[in-house]
MILUMGU-866383 format. One line per field, with one value per residue (C-alpha): residue number from 1; residue in one letter; x, y, z. Coordinates in steps of 0.5 Angstrom, whole numbers. Example, Ala and Ser with C-alpha at 12.3 -4.5 7.8 and 13.67 -1.06 7.14 Angstrom:
bamar <- c(1 | 2)
mikol <- c(A | S)
east <- c(25 | 27)
north <- c(-9 | -2)
up <- c(16 | 14)
// end
This chain:
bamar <- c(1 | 2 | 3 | 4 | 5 | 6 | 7 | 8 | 9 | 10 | 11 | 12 | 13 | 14 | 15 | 16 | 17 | 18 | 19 | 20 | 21 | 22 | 23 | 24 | 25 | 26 | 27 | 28 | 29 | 30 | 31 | 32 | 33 | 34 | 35 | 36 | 37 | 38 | 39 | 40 | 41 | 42 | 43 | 44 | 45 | 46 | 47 | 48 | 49 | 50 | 51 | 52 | 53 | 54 | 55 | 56 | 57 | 58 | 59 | 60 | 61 | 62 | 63 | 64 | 65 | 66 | 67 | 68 | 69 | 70 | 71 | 72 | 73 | 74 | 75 | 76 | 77 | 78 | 79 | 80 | 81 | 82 | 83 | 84 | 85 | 86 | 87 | 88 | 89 | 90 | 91 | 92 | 93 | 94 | 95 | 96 | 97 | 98 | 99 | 100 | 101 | 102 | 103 | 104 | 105 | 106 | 107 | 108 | 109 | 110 | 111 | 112 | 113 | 114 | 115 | 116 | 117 | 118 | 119 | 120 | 121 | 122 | 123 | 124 | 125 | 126 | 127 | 128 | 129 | 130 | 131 | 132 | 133 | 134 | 135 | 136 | 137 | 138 | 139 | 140 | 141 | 142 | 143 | 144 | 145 | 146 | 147 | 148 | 149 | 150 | 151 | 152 | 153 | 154 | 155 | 156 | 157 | 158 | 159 | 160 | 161 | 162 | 163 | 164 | 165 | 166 | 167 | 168 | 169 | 170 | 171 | 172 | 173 | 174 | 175 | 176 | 177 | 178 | 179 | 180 | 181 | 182 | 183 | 184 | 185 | 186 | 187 | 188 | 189 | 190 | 191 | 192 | 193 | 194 | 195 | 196 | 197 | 198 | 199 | 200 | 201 | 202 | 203 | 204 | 205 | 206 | 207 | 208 | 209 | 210 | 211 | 212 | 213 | 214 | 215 | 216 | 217 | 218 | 219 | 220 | 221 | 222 | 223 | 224 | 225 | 226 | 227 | 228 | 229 | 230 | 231 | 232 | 233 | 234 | 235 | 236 | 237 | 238 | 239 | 240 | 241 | 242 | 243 | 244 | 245 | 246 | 247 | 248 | 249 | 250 | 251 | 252 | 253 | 254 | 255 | 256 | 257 | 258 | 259 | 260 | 261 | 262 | 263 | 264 | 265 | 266 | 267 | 268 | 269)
mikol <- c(X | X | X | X | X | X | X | X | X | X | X | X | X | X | X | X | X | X | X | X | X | X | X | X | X | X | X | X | X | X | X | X | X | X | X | X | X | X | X | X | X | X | X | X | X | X | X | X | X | X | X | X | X | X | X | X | X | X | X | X | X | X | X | X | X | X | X | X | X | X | X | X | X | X | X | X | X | X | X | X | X | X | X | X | X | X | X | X | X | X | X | X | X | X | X | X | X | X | X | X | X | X | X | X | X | X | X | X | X | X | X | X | X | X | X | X | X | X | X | X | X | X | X | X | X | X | X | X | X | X | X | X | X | X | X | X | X | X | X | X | X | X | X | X | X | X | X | X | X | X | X | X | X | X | X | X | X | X | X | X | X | X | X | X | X | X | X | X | X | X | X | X | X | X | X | X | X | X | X | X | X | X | X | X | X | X | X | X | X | X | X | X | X | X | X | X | X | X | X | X | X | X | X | X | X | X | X | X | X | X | X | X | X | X | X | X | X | X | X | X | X | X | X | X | X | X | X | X | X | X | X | X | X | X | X | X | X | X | X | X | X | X | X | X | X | X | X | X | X | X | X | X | X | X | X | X | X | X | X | X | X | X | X | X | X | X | X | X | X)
east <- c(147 | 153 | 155 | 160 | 166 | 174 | 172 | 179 | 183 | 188 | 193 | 201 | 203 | 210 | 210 | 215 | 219 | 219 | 214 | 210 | 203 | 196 | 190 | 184 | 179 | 172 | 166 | 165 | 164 | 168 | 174 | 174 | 179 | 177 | 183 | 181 | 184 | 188 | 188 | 185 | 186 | 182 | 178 | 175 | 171 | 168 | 161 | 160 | 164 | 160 | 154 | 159 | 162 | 155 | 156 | 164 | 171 | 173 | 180 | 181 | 188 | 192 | 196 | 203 | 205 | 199 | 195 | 198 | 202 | 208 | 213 | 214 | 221 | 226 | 226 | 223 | 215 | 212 | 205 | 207 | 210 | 202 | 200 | 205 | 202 | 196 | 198 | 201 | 195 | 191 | 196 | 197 | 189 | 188 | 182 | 181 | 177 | 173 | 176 | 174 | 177 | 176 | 179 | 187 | 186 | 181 | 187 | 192 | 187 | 187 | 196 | 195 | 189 | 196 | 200 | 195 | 191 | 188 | 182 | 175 | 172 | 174 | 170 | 173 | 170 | 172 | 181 | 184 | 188 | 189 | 186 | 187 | 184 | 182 | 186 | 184 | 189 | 190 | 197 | 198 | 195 | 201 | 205 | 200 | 199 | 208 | 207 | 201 | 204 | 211 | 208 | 205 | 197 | 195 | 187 | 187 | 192 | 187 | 181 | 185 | 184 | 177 | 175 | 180 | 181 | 175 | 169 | 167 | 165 | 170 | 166 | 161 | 166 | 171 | 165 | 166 | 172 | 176 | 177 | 182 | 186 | 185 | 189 | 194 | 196 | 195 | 203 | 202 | 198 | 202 | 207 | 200 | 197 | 203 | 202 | 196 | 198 | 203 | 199 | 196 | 192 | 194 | 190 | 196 | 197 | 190 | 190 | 191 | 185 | 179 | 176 | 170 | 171 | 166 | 168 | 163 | 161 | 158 | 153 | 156 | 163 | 168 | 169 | 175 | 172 | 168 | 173 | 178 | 172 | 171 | 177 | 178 | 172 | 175 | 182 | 180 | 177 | 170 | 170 | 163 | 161 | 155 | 153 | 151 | 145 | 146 | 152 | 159 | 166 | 163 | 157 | 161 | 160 | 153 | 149 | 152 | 145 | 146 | 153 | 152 | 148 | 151 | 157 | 153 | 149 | 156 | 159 | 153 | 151)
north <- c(215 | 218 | 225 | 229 | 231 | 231 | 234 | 237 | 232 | 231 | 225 | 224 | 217 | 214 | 208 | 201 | 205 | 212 | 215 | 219 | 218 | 223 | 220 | 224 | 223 | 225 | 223 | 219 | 211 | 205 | 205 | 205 | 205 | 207 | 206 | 209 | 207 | 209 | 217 | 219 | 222 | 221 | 226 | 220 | 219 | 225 | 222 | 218 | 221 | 225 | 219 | 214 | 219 | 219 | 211 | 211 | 215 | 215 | 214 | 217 | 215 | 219 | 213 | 214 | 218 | 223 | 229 | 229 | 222 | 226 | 224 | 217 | 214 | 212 | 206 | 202 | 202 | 195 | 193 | 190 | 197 | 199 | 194 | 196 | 203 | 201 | 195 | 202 | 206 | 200 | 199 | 206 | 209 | 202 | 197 | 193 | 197 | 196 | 196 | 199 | 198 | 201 | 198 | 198 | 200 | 193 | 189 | 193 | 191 | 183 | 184 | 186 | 182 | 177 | 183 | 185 | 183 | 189 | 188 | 186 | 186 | 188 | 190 | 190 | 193 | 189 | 189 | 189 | 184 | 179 | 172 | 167 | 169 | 175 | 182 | 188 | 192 | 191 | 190 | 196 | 201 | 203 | 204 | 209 | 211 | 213 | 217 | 222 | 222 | 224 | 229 | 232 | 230 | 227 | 229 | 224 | 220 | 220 | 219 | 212 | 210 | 210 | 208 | 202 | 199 | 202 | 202 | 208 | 214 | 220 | 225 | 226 | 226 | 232 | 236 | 233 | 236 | 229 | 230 | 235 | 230 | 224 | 229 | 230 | 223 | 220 | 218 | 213 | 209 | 206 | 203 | 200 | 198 | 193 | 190 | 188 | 185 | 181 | 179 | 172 | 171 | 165 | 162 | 159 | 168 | 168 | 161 | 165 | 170 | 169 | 175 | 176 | 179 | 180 | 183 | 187 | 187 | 191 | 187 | 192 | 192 | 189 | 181 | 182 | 185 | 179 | 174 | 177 | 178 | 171 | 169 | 173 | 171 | 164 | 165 | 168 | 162 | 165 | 171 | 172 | 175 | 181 | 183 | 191 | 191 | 196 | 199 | 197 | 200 | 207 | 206 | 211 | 217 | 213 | 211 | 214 | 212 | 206 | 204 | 207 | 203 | 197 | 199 | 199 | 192 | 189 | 192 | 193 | 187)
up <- c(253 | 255 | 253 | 248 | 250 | 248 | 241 | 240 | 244 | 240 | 244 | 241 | 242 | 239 | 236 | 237 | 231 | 234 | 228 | 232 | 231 | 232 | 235 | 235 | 242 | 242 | 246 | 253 | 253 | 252 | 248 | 240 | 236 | 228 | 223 | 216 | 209 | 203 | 201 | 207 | 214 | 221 | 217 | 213 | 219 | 219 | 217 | 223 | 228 | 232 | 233 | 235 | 240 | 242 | 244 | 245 | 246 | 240 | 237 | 230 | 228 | 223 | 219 | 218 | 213 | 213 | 218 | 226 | 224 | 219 | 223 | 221 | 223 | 216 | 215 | 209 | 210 | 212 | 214 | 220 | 222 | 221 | 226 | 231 | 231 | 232 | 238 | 240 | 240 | 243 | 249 | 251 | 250 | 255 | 254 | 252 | 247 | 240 | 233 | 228 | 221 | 214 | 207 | 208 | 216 | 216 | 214 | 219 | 224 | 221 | 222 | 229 | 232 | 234 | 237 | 243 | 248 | 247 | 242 | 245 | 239 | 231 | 226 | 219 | 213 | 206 | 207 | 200 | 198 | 192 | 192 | 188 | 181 | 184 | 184 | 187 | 182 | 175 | 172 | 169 | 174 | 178 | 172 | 170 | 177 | 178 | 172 | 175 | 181 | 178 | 173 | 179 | 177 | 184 | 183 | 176 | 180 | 185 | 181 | 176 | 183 | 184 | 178 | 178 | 183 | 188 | 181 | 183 | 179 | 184 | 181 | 187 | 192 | 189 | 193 | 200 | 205 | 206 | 197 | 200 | 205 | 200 | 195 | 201 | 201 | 195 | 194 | 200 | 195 | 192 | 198 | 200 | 194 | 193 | 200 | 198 | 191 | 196 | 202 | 204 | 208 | 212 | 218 | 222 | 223 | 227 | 230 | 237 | 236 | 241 | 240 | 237 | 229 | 224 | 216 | 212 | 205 | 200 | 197 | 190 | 192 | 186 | 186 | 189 | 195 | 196 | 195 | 200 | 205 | 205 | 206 | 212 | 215 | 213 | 216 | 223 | 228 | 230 | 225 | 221 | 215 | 215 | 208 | 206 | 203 | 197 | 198 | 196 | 199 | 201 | 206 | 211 | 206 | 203 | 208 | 216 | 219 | 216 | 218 | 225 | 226 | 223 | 228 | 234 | 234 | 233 | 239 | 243 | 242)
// end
């Protein structure tokens, strides 16, 4: 098994626009990418980090807009440009290597499996967008939403959006450290909650993948998790849907042991 190493090595990569991404390395082993999602920072990562760097080298990315990747570029903000960061990052760390996305970086990683050779194998956990019938976010939420953030309530703006969209109680997680980088980048949400709102998944977008995919989803997780999951799973050729027993969009934060091990029979395998 190979050892710990590289705890502090935080890489400074420039992504396609110019925006300045950072990307935490950690441990020994094959490349793997993890790409977090909304309100959340590489530090999402913290529950399973250090057992996945027991196994790999870890790339924990900093989004745009948030943590080490402040500096993004002016410009109006678009998912492709995500998926460039990421293609950026895959391409300069070298591979191919192993891609690990959760929520809004499991649908950054569906727009860049087409824009690089560098992926091995991906592994997404329930990407949020709308299906037909299904809508992740209520009509009314990003009126609501605007509003906080505007009147400077970022933690109740925060918690709407848990128990909204999410359908979970934030009150347990008010105590964990990354409630603090979650507060910090709360005003991303909106840009990225319309992308999801707009976004169709279309087959033709993922007819050239050849890699092995597979989409994760809590068993507890809402409706429109499942749908958009399915429909993943239905658009990229040779993709296969595992379901979590017991768990909805948290598992990361619920069950590390768990989820480490789901992450380690697919990339293992």
């Amino acid at each position: 098994m190979p050892t710990n190493a590289d705890r502090d090595d935080l890489l400074e990569i420039q992504s396609t626009d110019g925006t300045l991404l950072g990307v935490q390395r950690i441990g020994q082993g094959p490349p793997l990418l993890a790409v977090h999602g909304g309100t959340a920072d590489r530090t999402r990562w913290a529950p399973v980090a250090d057992a996945l760097s027991e196994w790999f080298t870890l790339y924990l990315l900093d989004r745009r807009g948030r943590g080490a990747s402040l500096r993004e570029s002016p410009g109006p903000y678009a998912l492709a440009r995500e998926a460039e960061d990421a293609a950026c990052v895959l391409e300069t760390i070298g591979g191919p290597a192993f891609y690990l996305g959760h929520s809004y970086g499991a649908l950054v990683g569906m727009e860049t499996l087409p824009l690089t050779n560098s992926i091995a194998k991906a592994l997404l956990y329930e990407p949020p967008f709308d299906t037909p019938g299904h809508t992740l976010v209520p009509k009314t939420f990003f009126d609501t939403f605007s509003r906080l953030l505007s009147e400077g309530e970022r933690e109740q703006a925060l918690e709407l959006f848990y128990t909204d969209v999410i359908g979970i109680d934030p009150t347990p997680m008010r105590s964990l450290p990354i409630w603090q980088a979650r507060l910090a980048a709360v005003h991303t949400l909106e840009r990225e909650g319309r992308i999801g709102l707009n976004y169709r998944c279309d087959p033709e977008r993922y007819a050239t993948v050849t890699i092995p995919v597979r989409l994760l989803l809590g068993t507890e997780s809402p409706p429109p998790f499942r749908a958009a999951a399915q429909a993943a799973t239905a658009a990229i050729p040779g993709s296969d849907l595992v379901e979590l027993p017991g768990q909805g969009h948290g598992m990361i934060d619920a069950d590390p042991h768990g989820f480490v091990k789901v992450v380690l029979d697919f990339f293992e395998s």
